[in-house]
C-alpha positions in Angstrom: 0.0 0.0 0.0 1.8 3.3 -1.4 1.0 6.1 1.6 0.2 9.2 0.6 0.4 12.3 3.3 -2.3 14.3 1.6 -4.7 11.2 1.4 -3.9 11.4 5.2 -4.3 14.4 5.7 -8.0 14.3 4.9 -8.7 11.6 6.4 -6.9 12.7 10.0 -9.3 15.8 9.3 -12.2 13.4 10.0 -10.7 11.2 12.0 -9.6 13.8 15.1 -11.6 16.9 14.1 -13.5 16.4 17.8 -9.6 16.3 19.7 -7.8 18.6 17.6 -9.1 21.5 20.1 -5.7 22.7 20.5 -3.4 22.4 17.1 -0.4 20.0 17.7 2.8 21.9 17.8 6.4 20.0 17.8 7.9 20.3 20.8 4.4 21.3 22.9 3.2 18.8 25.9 0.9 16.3 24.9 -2.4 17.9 24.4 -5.4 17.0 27.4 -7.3 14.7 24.6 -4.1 12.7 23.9 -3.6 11.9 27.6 -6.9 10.7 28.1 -6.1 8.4 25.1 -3.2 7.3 26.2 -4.0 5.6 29.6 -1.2 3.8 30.4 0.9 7.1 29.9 3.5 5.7 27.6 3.6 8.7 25.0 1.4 6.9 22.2 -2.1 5.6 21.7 -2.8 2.0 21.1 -5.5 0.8 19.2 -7.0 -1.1 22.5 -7.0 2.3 24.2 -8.4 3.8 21.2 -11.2 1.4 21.1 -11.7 1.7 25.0 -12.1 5.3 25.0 -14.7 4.8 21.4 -16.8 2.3 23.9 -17.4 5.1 26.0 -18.3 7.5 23.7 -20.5 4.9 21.7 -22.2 3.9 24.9 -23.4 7.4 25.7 -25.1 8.2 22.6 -26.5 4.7 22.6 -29.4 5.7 25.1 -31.8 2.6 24.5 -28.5 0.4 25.0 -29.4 -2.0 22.3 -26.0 -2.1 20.5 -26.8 0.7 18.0 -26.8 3.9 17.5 -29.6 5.7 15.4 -30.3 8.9 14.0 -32.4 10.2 16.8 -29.6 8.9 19.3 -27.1 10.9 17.8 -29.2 14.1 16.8 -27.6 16.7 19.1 -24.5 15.8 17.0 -23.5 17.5 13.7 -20.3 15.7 13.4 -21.9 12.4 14.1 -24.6 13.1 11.8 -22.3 14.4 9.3 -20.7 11.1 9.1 -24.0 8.6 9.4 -23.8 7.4 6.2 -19.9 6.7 6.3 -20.0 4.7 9.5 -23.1 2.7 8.5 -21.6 -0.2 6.1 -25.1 -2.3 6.5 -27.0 0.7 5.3 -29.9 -0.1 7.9 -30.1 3.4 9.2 -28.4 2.8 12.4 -24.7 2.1 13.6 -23.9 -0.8 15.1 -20.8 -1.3 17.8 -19.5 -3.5 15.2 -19.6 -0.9 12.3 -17.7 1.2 15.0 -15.2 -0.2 15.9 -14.2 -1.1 12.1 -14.0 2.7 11.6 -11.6 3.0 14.6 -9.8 0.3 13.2 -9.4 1.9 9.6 -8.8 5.1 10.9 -6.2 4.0 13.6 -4.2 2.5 10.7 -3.9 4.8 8.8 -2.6 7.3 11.7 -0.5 4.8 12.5 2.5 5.6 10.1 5.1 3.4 11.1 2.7 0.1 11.6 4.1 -0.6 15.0 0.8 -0.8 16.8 1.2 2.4 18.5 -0.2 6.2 17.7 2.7 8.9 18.5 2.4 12.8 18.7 5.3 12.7 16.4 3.0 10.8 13.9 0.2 13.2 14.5 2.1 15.8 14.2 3.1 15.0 11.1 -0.2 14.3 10.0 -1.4 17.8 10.8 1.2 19.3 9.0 0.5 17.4 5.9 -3.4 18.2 6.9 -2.0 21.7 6.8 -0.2 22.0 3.5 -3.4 20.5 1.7 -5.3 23.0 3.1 -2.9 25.6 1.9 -2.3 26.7 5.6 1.1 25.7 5.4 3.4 28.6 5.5 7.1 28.6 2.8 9.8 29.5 5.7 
């Protein structure tokens, strides 16, 4: 698989859009969002961690607690909404955990640059700069 840094770039648009509250900066502590991530504190994200902390946030929109998320569920959320269609493979107008986590799975992949299991600010921060160049943000210095 040939890996491009502008295909990343979009896609680490949609992927941390909710975290990126404060832009990563080389050299800059480890933003609150990452920390929370990364709860064994070892300086990178692993996909179990990733999927823990996607539990969470899948079980508090999932009010019924059937397993699924549906459009009323996630109403009050413009990014969720946004992104119904994308995360629901089955096409039966709901999301299932299972649809989920296959998402996280894709999307921790491809943040994962170096394929050694593990999510680095160094690899984010890449990733936002390429995320910034495409945007035309990026700056000639």
């Amino acid at each position: 698989m040939i890996r491009n840094p502008k295909s990343y770039a979009v896609v680490f648009a949609i992927i941390l859009t909710p975290f990126l509250s404060p832009v990563l900066h080389a050299g800059s502590p480890a933003p609150a969002w990452f920390a929370l991530l990364d709860m064994d504190a070892s300086g990178a994200i692993t996909l179990v961690e990733l999927h823990r902390a996607r539990w969470k946030r899948f079980a508090r929109r999932d009010v019924d607690q059937d397993g699924y998320l549906d459009r009323a569920e996630i109403a009050a959320s413009g990014t969720w909404l946004k992104h119904f269609g994308w995360y629901d493979d089955s096409r039966d107008n709901r999301i299932s955990i299972a649809e989920f986590e296959a998402k996280g799975r894709e999307r921790f992949v491809i943040m994962d640059l170096n394929a050694d299991g593990r999510v680095t600010l160094k690899e984010l921060q890449f990733l936002s700069k390429a995320q910034s160049s495409s945007n035309g943000t990026a700056r000639a210095g």
